[in-house]
C-alpha positions as CSV (number, residue, x, y, z in Angstrom):
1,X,0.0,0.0,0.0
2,X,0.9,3.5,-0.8
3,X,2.4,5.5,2.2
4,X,-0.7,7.3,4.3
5,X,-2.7,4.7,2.8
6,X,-4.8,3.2,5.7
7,X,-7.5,1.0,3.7
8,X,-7.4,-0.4,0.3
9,X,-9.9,-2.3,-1.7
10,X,-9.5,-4.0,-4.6
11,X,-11.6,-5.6,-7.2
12,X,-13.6,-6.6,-4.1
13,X,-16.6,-8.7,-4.8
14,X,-19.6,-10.3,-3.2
15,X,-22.2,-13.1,-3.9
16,X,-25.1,-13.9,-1.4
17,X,-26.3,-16.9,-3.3
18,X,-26.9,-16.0,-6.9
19,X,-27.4,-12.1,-6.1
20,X,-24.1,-10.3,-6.9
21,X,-24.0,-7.4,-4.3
22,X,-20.8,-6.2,-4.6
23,X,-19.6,-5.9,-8.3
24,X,-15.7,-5.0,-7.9
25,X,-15.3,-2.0,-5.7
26,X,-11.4,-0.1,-5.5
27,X,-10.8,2.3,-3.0
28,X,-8.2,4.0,-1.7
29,X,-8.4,5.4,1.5
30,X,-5.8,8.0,3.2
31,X,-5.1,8.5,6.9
32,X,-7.3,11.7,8.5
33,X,-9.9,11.5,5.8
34,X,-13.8,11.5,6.5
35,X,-15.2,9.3,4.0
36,X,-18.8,9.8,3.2
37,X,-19.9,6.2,2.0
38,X,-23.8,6.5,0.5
39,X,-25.9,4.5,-1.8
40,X,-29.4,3.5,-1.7
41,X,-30.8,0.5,0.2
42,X,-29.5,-2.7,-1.2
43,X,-26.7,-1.2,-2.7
44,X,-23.8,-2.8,-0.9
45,X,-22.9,0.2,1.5
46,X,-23.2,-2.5,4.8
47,X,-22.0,-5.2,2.9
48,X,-18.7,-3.5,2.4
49,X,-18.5,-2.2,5.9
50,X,-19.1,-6.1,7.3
51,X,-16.3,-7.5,4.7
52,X,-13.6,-4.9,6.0
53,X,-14.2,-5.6,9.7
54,X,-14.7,-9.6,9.3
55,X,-18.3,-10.3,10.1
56,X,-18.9,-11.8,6.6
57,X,-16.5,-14.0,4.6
58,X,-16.3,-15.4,1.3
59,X,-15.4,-12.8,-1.1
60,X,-13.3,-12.2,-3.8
61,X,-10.6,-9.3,-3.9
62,X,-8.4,-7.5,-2.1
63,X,-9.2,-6.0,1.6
64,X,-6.0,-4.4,3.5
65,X,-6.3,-2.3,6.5
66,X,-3.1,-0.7,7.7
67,X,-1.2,-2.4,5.6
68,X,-2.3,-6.0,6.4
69,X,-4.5,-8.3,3.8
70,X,-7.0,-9.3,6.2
71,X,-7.1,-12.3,3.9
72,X,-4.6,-13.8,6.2
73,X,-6.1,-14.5,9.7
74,X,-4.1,-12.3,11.3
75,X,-7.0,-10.0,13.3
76,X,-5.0,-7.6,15.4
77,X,-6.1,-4.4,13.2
78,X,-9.3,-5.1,14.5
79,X,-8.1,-3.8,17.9
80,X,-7.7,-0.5,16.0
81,X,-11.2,-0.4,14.7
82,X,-14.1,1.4,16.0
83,X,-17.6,0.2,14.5
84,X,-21.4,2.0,15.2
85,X,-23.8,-0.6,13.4
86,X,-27.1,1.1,11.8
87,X,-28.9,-1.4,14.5
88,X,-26.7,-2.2,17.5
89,X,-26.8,-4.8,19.6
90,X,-26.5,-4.3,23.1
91,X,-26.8,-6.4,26.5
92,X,-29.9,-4.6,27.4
93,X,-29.4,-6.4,31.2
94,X,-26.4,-4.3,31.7
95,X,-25.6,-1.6,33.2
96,X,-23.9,1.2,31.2
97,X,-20.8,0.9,33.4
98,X,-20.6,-2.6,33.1
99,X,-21.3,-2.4,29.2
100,X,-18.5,0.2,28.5
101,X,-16.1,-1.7,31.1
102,X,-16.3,-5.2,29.5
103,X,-16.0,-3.3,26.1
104,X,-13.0,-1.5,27.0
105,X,-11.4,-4.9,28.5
106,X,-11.9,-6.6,25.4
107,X,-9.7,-4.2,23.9
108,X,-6.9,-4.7,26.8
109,X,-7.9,-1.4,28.6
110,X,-7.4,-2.1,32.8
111,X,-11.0,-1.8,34.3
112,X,-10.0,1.1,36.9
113,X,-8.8,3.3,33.9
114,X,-11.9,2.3,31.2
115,X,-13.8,2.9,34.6
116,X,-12.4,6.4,35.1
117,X,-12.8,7.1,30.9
118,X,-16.2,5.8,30.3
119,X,-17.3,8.4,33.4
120,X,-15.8,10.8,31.8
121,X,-17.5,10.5,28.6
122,X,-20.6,9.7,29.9
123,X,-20.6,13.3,31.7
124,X,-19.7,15.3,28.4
125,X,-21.9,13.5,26.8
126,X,-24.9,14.1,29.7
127,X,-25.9,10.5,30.5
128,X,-23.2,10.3,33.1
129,X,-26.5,10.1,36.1
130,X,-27.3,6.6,33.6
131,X,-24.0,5.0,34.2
132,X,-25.5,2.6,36.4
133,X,-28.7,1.7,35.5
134,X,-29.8,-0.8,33.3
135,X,-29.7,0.3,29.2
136,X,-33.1,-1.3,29.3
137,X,-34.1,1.9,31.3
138,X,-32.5,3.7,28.6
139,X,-33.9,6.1,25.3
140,X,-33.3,5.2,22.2
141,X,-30.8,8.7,22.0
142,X,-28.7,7.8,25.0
143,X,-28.6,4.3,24.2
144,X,-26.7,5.6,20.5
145,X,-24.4,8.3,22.9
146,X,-23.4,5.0,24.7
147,X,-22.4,2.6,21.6
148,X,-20.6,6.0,19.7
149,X,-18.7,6.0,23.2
150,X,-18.1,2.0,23.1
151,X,-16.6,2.2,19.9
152,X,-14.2,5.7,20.4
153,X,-13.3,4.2,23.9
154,X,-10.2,2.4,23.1
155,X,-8.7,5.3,21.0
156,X,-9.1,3.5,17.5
157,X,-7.6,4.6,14.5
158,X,-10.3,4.1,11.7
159,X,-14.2,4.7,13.0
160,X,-16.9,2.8,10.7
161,X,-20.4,4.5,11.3
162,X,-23.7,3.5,9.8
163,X,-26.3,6.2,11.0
164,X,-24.2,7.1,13.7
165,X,-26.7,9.9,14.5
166,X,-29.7,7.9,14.8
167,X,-32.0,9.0,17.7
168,X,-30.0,12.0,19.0
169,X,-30.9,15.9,20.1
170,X,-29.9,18.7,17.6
171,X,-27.3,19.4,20.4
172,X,-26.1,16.3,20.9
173,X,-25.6,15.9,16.9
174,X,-23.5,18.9,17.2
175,X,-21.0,17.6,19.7
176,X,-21.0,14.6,17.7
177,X,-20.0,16.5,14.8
178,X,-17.3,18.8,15.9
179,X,-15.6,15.5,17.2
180,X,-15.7,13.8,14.4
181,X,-13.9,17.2,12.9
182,X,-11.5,17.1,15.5
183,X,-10.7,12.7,15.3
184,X,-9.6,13.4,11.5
185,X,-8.0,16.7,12.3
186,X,-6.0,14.0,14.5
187,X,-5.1,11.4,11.6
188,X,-8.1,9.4,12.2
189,X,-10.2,8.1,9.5
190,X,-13.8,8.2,9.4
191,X,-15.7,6.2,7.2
192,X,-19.4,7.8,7.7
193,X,-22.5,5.7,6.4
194,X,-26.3,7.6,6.5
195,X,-28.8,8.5,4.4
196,X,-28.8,12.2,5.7
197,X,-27.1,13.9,3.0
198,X,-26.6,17.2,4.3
199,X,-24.7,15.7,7.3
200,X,-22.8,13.7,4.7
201,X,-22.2,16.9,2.2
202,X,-20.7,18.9,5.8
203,X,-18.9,16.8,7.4
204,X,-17.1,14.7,4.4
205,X,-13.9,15.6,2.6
206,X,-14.1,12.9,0.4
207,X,-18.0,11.3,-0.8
208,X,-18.5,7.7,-2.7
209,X,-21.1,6.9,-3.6
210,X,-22.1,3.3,-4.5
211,X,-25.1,1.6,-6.7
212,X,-26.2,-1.5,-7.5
213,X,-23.1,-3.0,-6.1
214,X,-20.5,-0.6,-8.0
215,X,-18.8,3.0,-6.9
216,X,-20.6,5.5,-9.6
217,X,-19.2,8.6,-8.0
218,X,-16.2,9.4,-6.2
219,X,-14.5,13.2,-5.1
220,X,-15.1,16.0,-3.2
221,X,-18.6,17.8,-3.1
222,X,-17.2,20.7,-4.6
223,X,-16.0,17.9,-7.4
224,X,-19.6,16.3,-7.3
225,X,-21.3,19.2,-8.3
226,X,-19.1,20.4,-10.6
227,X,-19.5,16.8,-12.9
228,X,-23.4,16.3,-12.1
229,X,-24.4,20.5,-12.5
230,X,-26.3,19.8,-9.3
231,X,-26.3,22.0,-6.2
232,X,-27.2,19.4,-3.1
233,X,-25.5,15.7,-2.9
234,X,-29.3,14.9,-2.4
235,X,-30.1,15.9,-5.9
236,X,-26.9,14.2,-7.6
237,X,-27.3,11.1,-6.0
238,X,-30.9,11.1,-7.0
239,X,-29.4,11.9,-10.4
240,X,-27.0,9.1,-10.0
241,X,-29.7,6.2,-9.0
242,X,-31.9,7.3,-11.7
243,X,-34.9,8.0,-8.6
244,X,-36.7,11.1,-10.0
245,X,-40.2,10.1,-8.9
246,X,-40.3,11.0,-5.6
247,X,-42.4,13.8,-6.2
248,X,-45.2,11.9,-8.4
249,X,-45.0,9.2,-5.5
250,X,-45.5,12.0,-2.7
251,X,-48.3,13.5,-4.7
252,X,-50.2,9.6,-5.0
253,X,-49.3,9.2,-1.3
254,X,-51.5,12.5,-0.5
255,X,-54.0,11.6,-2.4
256,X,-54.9,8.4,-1.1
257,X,-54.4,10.1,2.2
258,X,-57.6,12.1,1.2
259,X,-59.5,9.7,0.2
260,X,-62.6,9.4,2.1
């Protein structure tokens, strides 16, 4: 891998059966970049994201992370990996202190000092009067703040998120935000999946954007705009994915609504 290059795909591909979800993607990923990763339902954007950190097998292609083809067993980039899944799954029976202290010793952290850090983060964050009581007891917005803090916790060096922002306060996006900003300011790499796409068009200094298994766009927004003669990443990738009926489909909607 190129130098600064912290993942690299290559010709990676994907069956489930006889449906061909991933159709040869390359990408080349630098250190400190904030990757906006979008595409349509079905498309392959959480296929790609499971391949990369190990939870499906049986591709074809190329997948190194930090240098290291993951192709060969050898898992201990994964120990450098943070991951915020679209639907999480957490140990509901827990407490938060003993969800983010079992997380953090999984990644070798000593429990007094995950202890002290999850506290911490817990406080900025404003769930820190949660941190022991069950998640059960927990809304659906603190319950996100405490998996985005399970998977920054150990300090890793490339962050996949998939709706990361699912559930929280215009505040609490904010904060969210503005660390993100300050991670790749940092060298880390952010590799940002949602279907919000002005969160996506702010936030990322790079934007692919995959359909039907295949990357169809790939720069910049500034670059995006340029090559599509669109003003909003909403109305290029509707360009791109060929979904202009949204309108007709909101007018039908409406009128069925009325209906008596």
């Amino acid at each position: 891998m190129e130098e600064n290059t912290i993942l690299e795909l290559k010709d990676l591909k994907m069956n489930f059966g006889e449906k061909e979800v991933l159709k040869g993607i390359n990408l080349k990923v630098k250190s400190g970049s904030i990757i906006g990763y979008i595409g349509p339902n079905g498309a392959g954007k959480s296929t790609t994201v499971k391949l990369i950190l190990g939870l499906v097998t049986g591709y074809s292609g190329e997948i190194r992370v930090m240098g290291t083809d993951i192709a060969t067993g050898d898992e201990s980039y994964k120990k450098k990996i943070g991951y915020v899944p679209e639907v999480p799954e957490i140990y509901d029976s827990l407490t938060g202190k003993e969800y983010l202290t079992f997380v953090g010793q999984l990644y070798g952290i000593n429990y007094n000092a995950v202890d002290n850090k999850a506290r911490k983060l817990m406080d900025i964050l404003g769930i820190l009067d949660s941190y022991e009581k069950r998640i059960s007891s927990y809304s659906k917005g603190m319950k996100q703040k405490l998996i985005l803090i399970s998977s920054l916790i150990h300090n890793p060096e490339i962050l996949f998120l998939d709706e990361p922002l699912s559930g929280l306060d215009a505040n609490s996006v904010m904060i969210i935000k503005e660390i993100l900003s300050h991670l790749a300011k940092e060298g880390k790499t952010i590799f940002y999946s949602s279907h919000i796409m002005e969160v996506v068009e702010k936030i990322s200094d790079r934007i692919v954007l995959i359909n039907n298994g295949e990357i169809v766009a790939d720069g910049n927004f500034d670059e995006l705009k340029n090559s599509f003669k669109e003003s909003s990443l909403e109305s290029i990738f509707n360009e791109v994915t060929g979904f202009h009926e949204y309108k007709e489909l909101a007018d039908n909607f409406i009128s069925v609504v009325k209906e008596v």
